[in-house]
C-alpha positions as CSV (number, residue, x, y, z in Angstrom):
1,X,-2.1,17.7,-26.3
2,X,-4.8,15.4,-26.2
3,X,-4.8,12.2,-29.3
4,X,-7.4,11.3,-31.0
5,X,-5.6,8.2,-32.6
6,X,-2.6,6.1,-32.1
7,X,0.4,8.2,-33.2
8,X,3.9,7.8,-32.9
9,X,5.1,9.1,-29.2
10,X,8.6,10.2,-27.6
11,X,9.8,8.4,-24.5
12,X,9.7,10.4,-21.4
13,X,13.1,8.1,-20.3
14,X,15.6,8.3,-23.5
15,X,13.8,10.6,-26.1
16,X,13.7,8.1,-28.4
17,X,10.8,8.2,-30.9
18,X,8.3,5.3,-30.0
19,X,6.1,3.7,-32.7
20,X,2.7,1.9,-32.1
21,X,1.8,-1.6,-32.4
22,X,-1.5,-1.4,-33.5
23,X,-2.3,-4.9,-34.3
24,X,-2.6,-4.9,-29.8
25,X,-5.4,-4.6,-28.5
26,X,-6.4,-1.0,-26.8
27,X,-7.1,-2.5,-23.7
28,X,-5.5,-2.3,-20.1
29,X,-2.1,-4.4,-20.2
30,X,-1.8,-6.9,-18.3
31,X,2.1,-7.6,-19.3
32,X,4.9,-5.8,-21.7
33,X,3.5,-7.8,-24.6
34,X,0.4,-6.1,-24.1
35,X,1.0,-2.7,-24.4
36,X,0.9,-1.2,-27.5
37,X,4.1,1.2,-26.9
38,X,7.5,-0.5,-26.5
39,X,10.7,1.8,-26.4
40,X,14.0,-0.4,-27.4
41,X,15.3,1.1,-24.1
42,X,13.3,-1.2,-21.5
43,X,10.2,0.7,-20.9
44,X,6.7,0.2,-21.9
45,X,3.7,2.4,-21.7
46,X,0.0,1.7,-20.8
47,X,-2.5,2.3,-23.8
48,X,-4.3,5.4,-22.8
49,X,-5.0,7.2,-26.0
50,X,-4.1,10.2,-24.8
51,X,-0.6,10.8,-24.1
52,X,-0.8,13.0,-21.1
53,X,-2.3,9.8,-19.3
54,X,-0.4,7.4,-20.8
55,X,2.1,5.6,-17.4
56,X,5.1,4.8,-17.7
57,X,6.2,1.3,-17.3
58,X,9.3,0.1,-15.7
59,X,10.8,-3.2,-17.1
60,X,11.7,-4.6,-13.7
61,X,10.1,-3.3,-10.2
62,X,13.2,-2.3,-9.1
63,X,13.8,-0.2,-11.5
64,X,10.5,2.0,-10.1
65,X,12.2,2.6,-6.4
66,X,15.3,4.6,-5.6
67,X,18.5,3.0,-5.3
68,X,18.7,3.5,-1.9
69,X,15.8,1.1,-0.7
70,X,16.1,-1.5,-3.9
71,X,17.7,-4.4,-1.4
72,X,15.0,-6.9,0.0
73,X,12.4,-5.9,-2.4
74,X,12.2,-9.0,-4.9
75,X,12.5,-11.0,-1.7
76,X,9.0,-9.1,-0.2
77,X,7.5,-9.6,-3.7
78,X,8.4,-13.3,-3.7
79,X,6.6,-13.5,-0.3
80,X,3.6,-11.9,-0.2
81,X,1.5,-13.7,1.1
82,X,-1.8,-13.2,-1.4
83,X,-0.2,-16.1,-3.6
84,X,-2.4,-15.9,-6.2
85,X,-2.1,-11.9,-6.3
86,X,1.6,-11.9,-6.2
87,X,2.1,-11.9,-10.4
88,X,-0.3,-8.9,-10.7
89,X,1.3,-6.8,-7.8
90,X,4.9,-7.2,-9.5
91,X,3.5,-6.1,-12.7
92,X,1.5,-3.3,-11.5
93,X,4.6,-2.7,-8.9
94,X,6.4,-1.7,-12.3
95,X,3.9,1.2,-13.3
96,X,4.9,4.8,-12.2
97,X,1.9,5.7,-10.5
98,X,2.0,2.0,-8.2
99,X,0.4,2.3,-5.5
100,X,2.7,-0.4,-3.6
101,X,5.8,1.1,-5.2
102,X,5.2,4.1,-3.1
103,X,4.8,2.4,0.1
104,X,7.7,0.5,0.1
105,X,9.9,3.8,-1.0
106,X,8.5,5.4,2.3
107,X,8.5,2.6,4.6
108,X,11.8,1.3,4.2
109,X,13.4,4.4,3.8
110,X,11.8,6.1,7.3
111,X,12.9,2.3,8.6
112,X,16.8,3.0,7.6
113,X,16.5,6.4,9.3
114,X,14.7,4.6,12.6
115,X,12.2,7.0,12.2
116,X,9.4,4.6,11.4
117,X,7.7,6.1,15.3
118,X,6.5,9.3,12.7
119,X,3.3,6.6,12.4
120,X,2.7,5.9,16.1
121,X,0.5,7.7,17.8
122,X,2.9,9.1,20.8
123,X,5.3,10.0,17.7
124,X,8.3,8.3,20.0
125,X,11.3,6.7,18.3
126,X,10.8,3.6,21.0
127,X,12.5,0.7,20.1
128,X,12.8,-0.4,16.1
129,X,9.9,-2.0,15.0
130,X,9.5,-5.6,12.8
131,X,8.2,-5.0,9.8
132,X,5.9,-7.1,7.5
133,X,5.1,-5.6,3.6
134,X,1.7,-7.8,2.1
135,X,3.0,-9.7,5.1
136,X,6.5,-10.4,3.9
137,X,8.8,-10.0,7.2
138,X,11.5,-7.7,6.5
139,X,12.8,-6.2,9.5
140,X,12.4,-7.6,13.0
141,X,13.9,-11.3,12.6
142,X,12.4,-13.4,14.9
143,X,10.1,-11.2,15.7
144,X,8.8,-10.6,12.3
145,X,8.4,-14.2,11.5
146,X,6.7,-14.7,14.7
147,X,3.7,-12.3,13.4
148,X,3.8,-13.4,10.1
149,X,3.1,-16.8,11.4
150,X,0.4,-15.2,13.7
151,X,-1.0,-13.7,10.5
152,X,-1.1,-16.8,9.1
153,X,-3.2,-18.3,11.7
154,X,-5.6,-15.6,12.0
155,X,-6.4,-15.9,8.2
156,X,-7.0,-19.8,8.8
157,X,-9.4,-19.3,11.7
158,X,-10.8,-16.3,9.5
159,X,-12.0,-19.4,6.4
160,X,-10.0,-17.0,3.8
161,X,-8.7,-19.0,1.1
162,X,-5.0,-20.3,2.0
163,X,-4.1,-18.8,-1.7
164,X,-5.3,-15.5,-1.8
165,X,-4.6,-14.5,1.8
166,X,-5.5,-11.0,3.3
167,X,-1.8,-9.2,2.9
168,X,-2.1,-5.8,5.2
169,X,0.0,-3.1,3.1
170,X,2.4,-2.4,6.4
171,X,2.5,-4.3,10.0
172,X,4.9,-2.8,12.6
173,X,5.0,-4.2,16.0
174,X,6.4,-2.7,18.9
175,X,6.6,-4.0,22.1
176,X,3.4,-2.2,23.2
177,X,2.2,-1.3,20.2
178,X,0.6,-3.1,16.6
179,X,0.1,-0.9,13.8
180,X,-1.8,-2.0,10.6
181,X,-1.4,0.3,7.8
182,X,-4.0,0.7,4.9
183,X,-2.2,3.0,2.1
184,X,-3.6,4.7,-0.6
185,X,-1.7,6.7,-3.0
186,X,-3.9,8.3,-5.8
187,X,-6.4,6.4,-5.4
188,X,-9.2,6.8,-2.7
189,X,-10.4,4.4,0.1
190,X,-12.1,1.8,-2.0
191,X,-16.1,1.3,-1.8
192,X,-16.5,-2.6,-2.5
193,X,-19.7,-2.6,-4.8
194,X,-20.9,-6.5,-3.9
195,X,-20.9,-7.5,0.2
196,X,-19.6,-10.6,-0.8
197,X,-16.9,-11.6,1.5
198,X,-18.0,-8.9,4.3
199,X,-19.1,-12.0,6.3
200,X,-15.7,-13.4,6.8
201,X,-15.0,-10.3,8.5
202,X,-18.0,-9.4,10.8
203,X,-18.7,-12.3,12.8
204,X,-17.6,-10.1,15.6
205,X,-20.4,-7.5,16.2
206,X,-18.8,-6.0,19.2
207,X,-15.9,-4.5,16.9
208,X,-18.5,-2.1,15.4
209,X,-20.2,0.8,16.5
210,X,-23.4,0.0,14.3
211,X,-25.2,-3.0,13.2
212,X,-22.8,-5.3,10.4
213,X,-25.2,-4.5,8.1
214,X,-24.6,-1.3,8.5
215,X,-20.9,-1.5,8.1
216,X,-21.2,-4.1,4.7
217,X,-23.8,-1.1,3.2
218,X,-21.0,1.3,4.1
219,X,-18.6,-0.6,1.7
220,X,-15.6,-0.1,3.0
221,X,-14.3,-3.2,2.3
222,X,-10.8,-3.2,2.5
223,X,-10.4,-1.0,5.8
224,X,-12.8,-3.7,7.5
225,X,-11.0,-6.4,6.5
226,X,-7.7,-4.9,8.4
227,X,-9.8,-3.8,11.1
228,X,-11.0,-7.7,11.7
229,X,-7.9,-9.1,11.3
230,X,-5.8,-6.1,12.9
231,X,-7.7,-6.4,15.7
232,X,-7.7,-10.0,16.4
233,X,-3.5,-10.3,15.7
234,X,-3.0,-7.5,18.6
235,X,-5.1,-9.4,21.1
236,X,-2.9,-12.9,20.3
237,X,-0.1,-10.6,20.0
238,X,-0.8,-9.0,23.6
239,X,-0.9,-5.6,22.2
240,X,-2.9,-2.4,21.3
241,X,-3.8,-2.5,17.7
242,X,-4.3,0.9,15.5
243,X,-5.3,0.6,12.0
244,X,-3.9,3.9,10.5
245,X,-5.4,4.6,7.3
246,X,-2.3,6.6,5.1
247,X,-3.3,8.5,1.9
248,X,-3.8,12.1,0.5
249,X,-5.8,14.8,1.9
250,X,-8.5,13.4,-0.5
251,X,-9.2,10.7,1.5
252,X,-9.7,12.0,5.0
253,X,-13.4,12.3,4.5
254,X,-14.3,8.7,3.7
255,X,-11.5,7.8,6.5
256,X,-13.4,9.6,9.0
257,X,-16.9,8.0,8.0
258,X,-15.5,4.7,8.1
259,X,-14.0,5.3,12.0
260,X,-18.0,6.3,12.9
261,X,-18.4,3.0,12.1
262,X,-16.0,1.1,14.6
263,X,-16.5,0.5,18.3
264,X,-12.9,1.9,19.2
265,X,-11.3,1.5,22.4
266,X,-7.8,1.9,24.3
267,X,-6.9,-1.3,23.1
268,X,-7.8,-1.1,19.6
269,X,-8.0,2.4,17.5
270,X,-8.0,3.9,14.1
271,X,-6.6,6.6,12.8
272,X,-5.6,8.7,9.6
273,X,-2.6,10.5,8.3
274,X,-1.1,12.0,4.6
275,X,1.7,10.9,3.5
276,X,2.9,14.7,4.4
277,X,2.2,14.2,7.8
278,X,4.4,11.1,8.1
279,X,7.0,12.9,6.2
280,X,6.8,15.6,8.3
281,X,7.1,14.0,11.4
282,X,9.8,12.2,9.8
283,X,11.7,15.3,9.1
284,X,10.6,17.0,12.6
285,X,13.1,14.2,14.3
286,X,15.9,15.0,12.6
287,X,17.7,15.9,9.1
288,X,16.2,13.9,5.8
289,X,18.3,12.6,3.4
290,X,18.0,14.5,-0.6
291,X,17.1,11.1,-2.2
292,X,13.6,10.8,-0.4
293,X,12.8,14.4,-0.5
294,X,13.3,14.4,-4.2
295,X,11.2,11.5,-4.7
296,X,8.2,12.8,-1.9
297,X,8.1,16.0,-4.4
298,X,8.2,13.9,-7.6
299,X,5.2,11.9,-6.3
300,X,3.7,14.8,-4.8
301,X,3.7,13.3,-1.3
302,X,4.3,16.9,0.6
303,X,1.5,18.8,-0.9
304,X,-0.3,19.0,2.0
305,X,0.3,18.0,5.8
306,X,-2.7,18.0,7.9
Protein backbone atom coordinates (compact mmCIF):
# COMPACT_ATOMS: atom_id res chain seq x y z
CA UNK A 1 0.00 0.00 0.00
CA UNK A 2 1.51 3.05 -1.20
CA UNK A 3 1.35 6.44 1.71
CA UNK A 4 0.53 9.51 0.80
CA UNK A 5 1.50 11.03 4.38
CA UNK A 6 3.48 10.13 7.40
CA UNK A 7 1.45 7.49 9.28
CA UNK A 8 2.12 5.37 12.02
CA UNK A 9 4.02 2.07 10.65
CA UNK A 10 4.70 -1.58 12.17
CA UNK A 11 8.30 -2.85 12.44
CA UNK A 12 9.29 -5.51 10.08
CA UNK A 13 11.84 -6.78 13.15
CA UNK A 14 9.43 -6.94 16.51
CA UNK A 15 5.87 -5.94 15.27
CA UNK A 16 5.85 -3.16 17.34
CA UNK A 17 3.74 -0.19 16.22
CA UNK A 18 6.23 2.71 15.17
CA UNK A 19 5.12 6.31 15.38
CA UNK A 20 6.58 9.28 13.36
CA UNK A 21 8.65 12.11 14.37
CA UNK A 22 7.49 14.67 12.19
CA UNK A 23 9.13 17.59 13.52
CA UNK A 24 12.48 15.58 11.16
CA UNK A 25 13.10 16.51 8.28
CA UNK A 26 11.96 14.24 5.15
CA UNK A 27 15.18 14.02 3.90
CA UNK A 28 17.81 11.14 3.38
CA UNK A 29 19.33 10.27 6.92
CA UNK A 30 22.47 10.66 7.43
CA UNK A 31 22.37 9.10 11.22
CA UNK A 32 19.57 7.43 13.65
CA UNK A 33 18.67 10.95 14.84
CA UNK A 34 17.71 11.60 11.41
CA UNK A 35 15.28 9.37 10.56
CA UNK A 36 11.97 10.00 11.21
CA UNK A 37 10.96 6.25 12.33
CA UNK A 38 12.60 4.94 15.45
CA UNK A 39 11.38 1.53 16.94
CA UNK A 40 12.31 1.24 20.88
CA UNK A 41 13.74 -2.14 19.75
CA UNK A 42 17.16 -0.72 18.06
CA UNK A 43 16.09 -0.24 14.51
CA UNK A 44 15.49 2.76 12.48
CA UNK A 45 13.97 3.30 9.10
CA UNK A 46 14.94 5.61 6.10
CA UNK A 47 12.12 8.33 5.32
CA UNK A 48 10.72 7.08 2.08
CA UNK A 49 7.17 8.00 2.29
CA UNK A 50 6.08 5.01 1.05
CA UNK A 51 6.37 2.13 3.24
CA UNK A 52 7.13 -0.56 0.68
CA UNK A 53 10.52 1.52 0.10
CA UNK A 54 11.15 2.45 3.36
CA UNK A 55 15.00 0.29 4.45
CA UNK A 56 15.52 -1.01 7.30
CA UNK A 57 18.20 0.16 9.51
CA UNK A 58 20.33 -1.83 11.70
CA UNK A 59 21.57 -0.15 14.97
CA UNK A 60 25.13 -1.46 14.71
CA UNK A 61 26.77 -2.95 11.30
CA UNK A 62 27.06 -6.09 12.69
CA UNK A 63 23.93 -6.49 13.41
CA UNK A 64 23.31 -6.47 9.22
CA UNK A 65 25.77 -9.67 8.55
CA UNK A 66 25.21 -13.25 9.67
CA UNK A 67 26.65 -14.45 12.80
CA UNK A 68 28.85 -16.55 11.10
CA UNK A 69 31.14 -13.83 9.38
CA UNK A 70 30.57 -10.91 12.26
CA UNK A 71 34.47 -11.48 13.60
CA UNK A 72 37.01 -8.92 11.93
CA UNK A 73 34.34 -6.67 10.63
CA UNK A 74 34.60 -3.51 13.02
CA UNK A 75 38.31 -3.99 12.69
CA UNK A 76 37.97 -3.68 8.49
CA UNK A 77 35.63 -0.70 9.07
CA UNK A 78 38.11 0.92 11.49
CA UNK A 79 40.63 0.56 8.57
CA UNK A 80 39.51 1.46 5.55
CA UNK A 81 41.56 3.20 4.06
CA UNK A 82 39.19 6.20 2.48
CA UNK A 83 39.57 8.01 6.02
CA UNK A 84 37.31 10.57 5.40
CA UNK A 85 34.66 7.98 3.94
CA UNK A 86 34.92 5.65 6.74
CA UNK A 87 31.87 7.33 9.00
CA UNK A 88 29.45 7.22 6.01
CA UNK A 89 30.38 3.55 4.93
CA UNK A 90 29.52 2.31 8.70
CA UNK A 91 26.36 4.14 8.58
CA UNK A 92 25.26 3.09 5.31
CA UNK A 93 27.03 -0.45 6.17
CA UNK A 94 23.85 -0.56 8.71
CA UNK A 95 21.11 -0.18 5.93
CA UNK A 96 19.52 -3.53 4.64
CA UNK A 97 19.97 -3.02 1.12
CA UNK A 98 24.18 -2.00 1.79
CA UNK A 99 25.94 -2.54 -0.80
CA UNK A 100 29.25 -3.20 1.29
CA UNK A 101 27.28 -5.32 3.81
CA UNK A 102 26.78 -7.77 1.00
CA UNK A 103 30.31 -8.08 -0.05
CA UNK A 104 31.73 -8.74 3.03
CA UNK A 105 28.88 -11.62 3.84
CA UNK A 106 30.08 -13.31 0.51
CA UNK A 107 33.70 -12.71 0.66
CA UNK A 108 34.54 -13.87 4.02
CA UNK A 109 32.18 -16.48 4.06
CA UNK A 110 33.53 -18.24 0.48
CA UNK A 111 37.12 -17.33 2.35
CA UNK A 112 36.21 -19.70 5.55
CA UNK A 113 35.10 -22.38 2.97
CA UNK A 114 38.67 -21.75 0.90
CA UNK A 115 36.63 -21.40 -1.84
CA UNK A 116 37.49 -17.87 -2.64
CA UNK A 117 39.31 -19.51 -6.40
CA UNK A 118 35.21 -19.45 -7.50
CA UNK A 119 36.50 -15.62 -8.70
CA UNK A 120 39.71 -16.63 -10.52
CA UNK A 121 39.65 -17.17 -13.82
CA UNK A 122 41.10 -20.97 -13.95
CA UNK A 123 38.32 -21.48 -11.02
CA UNK A 124 41.35 -23.55 -9.03
CA UNK A 125 41.35 -23.65 -5.27
CA UNK A 126 45.42 -22.77 -5.51
CA UNK A 127 46.72 -21.73 -2.51
CA UNK A 128 44.54 -19.23 0.04
CA UNK A 129 44.64 -15.89 -0.98
CA UNK A 130 45.37 -12.43 1.32
CA UNK A 131 42.63 -10.52 1.44
CA UNK A 132 42.20 -6.65 1.64
CA UNK A 133 38.22 -5.17 2.13
CA UNK A 134 38.36 -0.98 1.22
CA UNK A 135 41.95 -2.10 1.66
CA UNK A 136 41.73 -3.33 5.19
CA UNK A 137 44.09 -6.67 5.29
CA UNK A 138 42.15 -9.41 6.72
CA UNK A 139 43.50 -12.59 5.68
CA UNK A 140 46.97 -13.14 4.37
CA UNK A 141 49.28 -11.74 7.35
CA UNK A 142 52.27 -10.66 6.02
CA UNK A 143 51.20 -10.86 2.91
CA UNK A 144 48.23 -8.80 3.25
CA UNK A 145 50.02 -6.01 4.88
CA UNK A 146 52.66 -6.09 2.34
CA UNK A 147 49.87 -5.08 -0.43
CA UNK A 148 48.22 -2.86 1.66
CA UNK A 149 51.38 -0.95 2.01
CA UNK A 150 51.91 -1.34 -1.86
CA UNK A 151 48.37 0.17 -2.11
CA UNK A 152 49.41 2.80 -0.22
CA UNK A 153 52.23 3.79 -2.32
CA UNK A 154 50.54 3.55 -5.52
CA UNK A 155 47.87 6.03 -4.31
CA UNK A 156 50.80 8.48 -3.28
CA UNK A 157 52.54 8.27 -6.74
CA UNK A 158 48.84 8.46 -8.07
CA UNK A 159 48.52 12.54 -6.21
CA UNK A 160 45.13 11.14 -4.56
CA UNK A 161 44.54 12.85 -1.40
CA UNK A 162 46.23 10.83 1.54
CA UNK A 163 42.61 11.20 3.28
CA UNK A 164 40.22 9.98 0.92
CA UNK A 165 42.25 7.21 -0.59
CA UNK A 166 41.01 4.88 -3.50
CA UNK A 167 39.70 1.69 -1.33
CA UNK A 168 39.17 -1.24 -4.06
CA UNK A 169 35.89 -3.21 -2.68
CA UNK A 170 37.98 -6.72 -2.62
CA UNK A 171 41.93 -7.42 -3.36
CA UNK A 172 42.99 -11.10 -3.36
CA UNK A 173 46.48 -11.99 -4.28
CA UNK A 174 47.78 -15.24 -5.12
CA UNK A 175 51.02 -16.09 -5.86
CA UNK A 176 50.46 -15.69 -9.66
CA UNK A 177 47.48 -14.02 -9.61
CA UNK A 178 45.93 -10.16 -8.38
CA UNK A 179 42.35 -9.78 -8.44
CA UNK A 180 40.63 -6.33 -7.99
CA UNK A 181 37.03 -6.64 -7.36
CA UNK A 182 34.47 -3.86 -8.25
CA UNK A 183 30.93 -4.95 -6.60
CA UNK A 184 27.75 -3.80 -7.25
CA UNK A 185 24.69 -5.04 -5.49
CA UNK A 186 21.50 -3.22 -6.62
CA UNK A 187 22.92 -0.68 -7.89
CA UNK A 188 24.45 -0.44 -11.45
CA UNK A 189 28.05 0.37 -12.67
CA UNK A 190 28.09 4.03 -11.77
CA UNK A 191 28.39 6.79 -14.74
CA UNK A 192 30.41 9.77 -13.05
CA UNK A 193 28.56 12.85 -14.51
CA UNK A 194 31.71 15.50 -14.04
CA UNK A 195 35.45 14.09 -15.57
CA UNK A 196 36.80 15.65 -12.68
CA UNK A 197 39.38 13.42 -11.21
CA UNK A 198 39.59 11.11 -14.58
CA UNK A 199 43.10 12.71 -14.90
CA UNK A 200 44.61 11.12 -11.97
CA UNK A 201 43.86 8.02 -13.56
CA UNK A 202 44.72 8.24 -17.26
CA UNK A 203 48.16 9.44 -17.52
CA UNK A 204 48.83 6.05 -18.83
CA UNK A 205 47.34 5.96 -22.48
CA UNK A 206 48.71 2.64 -23.24
CA UNK A 207 46.15 0.98 -20.61
CA UNK A 208 43.29 1.95 -22.94
CA UNK A 209 42.07 0.72 -26.07
CA UNK A 210 40.76 4.37 -27.19
CA UNK A 211 41.84 7.78 -26.79
CA UNK A 212 41.45 8.98 -22.60
CA UNK A 213 39.08 11.24 -23.78
CA UNK A 214 37.22 8.73 -24.91
CA UNK A 215 37.33 6.67 -21.71
CA UNK A 216 36.49 10.04 -19.28
CA UNK A 217 33.24 10.66 -21.91
CA UNK A 218 32.49 7.03 -21.28
CA UNK A 219 32.13 7.80 -17.50
CA UNK A 220 32.93 4.96 -15.96
CA UNK A 221 34.54 6.37 -13.28
CA UNK A 222 34.94 4.00 -10.65
CA UNK A 223 35.92 0.81 -12.84
CA UNK A 224 38.83 3.09 -14.29
CA UNK A 225 39.94 4.12 -11.24
CA UNK A 226 40.53 0.21 -10.27
CA UNK A 227 41.72 -0.45 -13.62
CA UNK A 228 44.71 2.31 -13.10
CA UNK A 229 45.57 1.40 -9.84
CA UNK A 230 44.85 -2.48 -10.32
CA UNK A 231 47.07 -2.45 -12.92
CA UNK A 232 49.92 -0.68 -11.64
CA UNK A 233 49.89 -2.81 -7.90
CA UNK A 234 50.14 -6.15 -10.13
CA UNK A 235 53.18 -4.98 -12.00
CA UNK A 236 55.07 -3.86 -8.49
CA UNK A 237 53.46 -6.86 -7.11
CA UNK A 238 54.98 -9.18 -10.05
CA UNK A 239 51.67 -10.46 -10.94
CA UNK A 240 48.84 -10.63 -13.54
CA UNK A 241 46.11 -8.27 -12.51
CA UNK A 242 42.20 -8.87 -13.41
CA UNK A 243 39.76 -6.41 -12.45
CA UNK A 244 36.51 -8.52 -12.09
CA UNK A 245 33.58 -6.49 -12.14
CA UNK A 246 30.73 -8.49 -9.65
CA UNK A 247 27.05 -7.49 -9.75
CA UNK A 248 23.58 -8.63 -11.12
CA UNK A 249 22.78 -9.64 -14.55
CA UNK A 250 21.69 -5.95 -14.91
CA UNK A 251 25.02 -4.87 -15.12
CA UNK A 252 26.66 -7.04 -17.72
CA UNK A 253 25.88 -4.65 -20.43
CA UNK A 254 27.62 -1.50 -19.16
CA UNK A 255 30.51 -4.05 -17.93
CA UNK A 256 31.07 -5.21 -21.31
CA UNK A 257 31.19 -1.51 -22.86
CA UNK A 258 33.47 -0.45 -20.33
CA UNK A 259 36.06 -3.67 -21.25
CA UNK A 260 35.83 -2.19 -25.14
CA UNK A 261 37.44 0.36 -23.69
CA UNK A 262 40.64 -1.16 -22.15
CA UNK A 263 43.84 -2.26 -23.92
CA UNK A 264 43.82 -5.84 -22.21
CA UNK A 265 46.52 -8.18 -22.27
CA UNK A 266 47.89 -11.57 -20.62
CA UNK A 267 49.14 -9.69 -17.91
CA UNK A 268 46.38 -7.52 -17.17
CA UNK A 269 42.45 -8.45 -17.90
CA UNK A 270 38.96 -7.71 -16.95
CA UNK A 271 36.20 -9.58 -16.46
CA UNK A 272 32.52 -9.89 -15.23
CA UNK A 273 30.53 -12.22 -13.10
CA UNK A 274 26.89 -12.29 -10.91
CA UNK A 275 26.95 -12.83 -7.75
CA UNK A 276 25.16 -16.28 -8.89
CA UNK A 277 27.94 -17.26 -10.81
CA UNK A 278 30.42 -16.96 -7.81
CA UNK A 279 27.98 -18.76 -5.76
CA UNK A 280 27.68 -21.25 -8.01
CA UNK A 281 31.07 -21.94 -8.53
CA UNK A 282 31.23 -21.77 -4.92
CA UNK A 283 28.80 -24.57 -4.54
CA UNK A 284 30.20 -26.65 -7.73
CA UNK A 285 33.46 -27.33 -5.40
CA UNK A 286 31.81 -28.72 -2.69
CA UNK A 287 28.72 -28.73 -0.20
CA UNK A 288 27.51 -24.97 1.09
CA UNK A 289 26.70 -24.37 4.34
CA UNK A 290 22.49 -23.37 5.13
CA UNK A 291 23.44 -19.96 6.69
CA UNK A 292 24.82 -18.46 3.22
CA UNK A 293 22.24 -20.00 1.09
CA UNK A 294 19.61 -18.58 3.21
CA UNK A 295 21.01 -15.26 3.06
CA UNK A 296 22.08 -15.53 -1.06
CA UNK A 297 18.05 -16.08 -1.41
CA UNK A 298 17.11 -13.38 1.05
CA UNK A 299 19.22 -10.88 -0.94
CA UNK A 300 18.33 -12.42 -4.16
CA UNK A 301 21.93 -13.24 -5.01
CA UNK A 302 20.96 -16.70 -7.08
CA UNK A 303 18.37 -15.31 -9.40
CA UNK A 304 20.33 -15.75 -12.21
CA UNK A 305 23.83 -17.33 -12.97
CA UNK A 306 25.28 -16.50 -16.27
Amino acid sequence: MTMTAYTSMTCRLCQATVHPDLAIPAKAPKSPAECMYRCTCGVAYSNAVDVAKRTLIWATPEQNVPTQVVAGLADALDHAVNLRNRRPKRWHFRFETSEDAVTWTVVRGLADLGRLGAVRPDGSVADTPAVLLWGAPTQGGATGHAVASELADVSADLREKASARSEPDVILVWPDLLILIEAKYRSPNTRQKSPNGFPLYLDLPDLFAVDVESVAKAAFYELTRNWRIGSELGSRLGRDMLLLNIAREEARDSATQFSKLLEQSSSRSFGFLTWADVLGRAADAGPRPGWLGKYADARGLRASRG
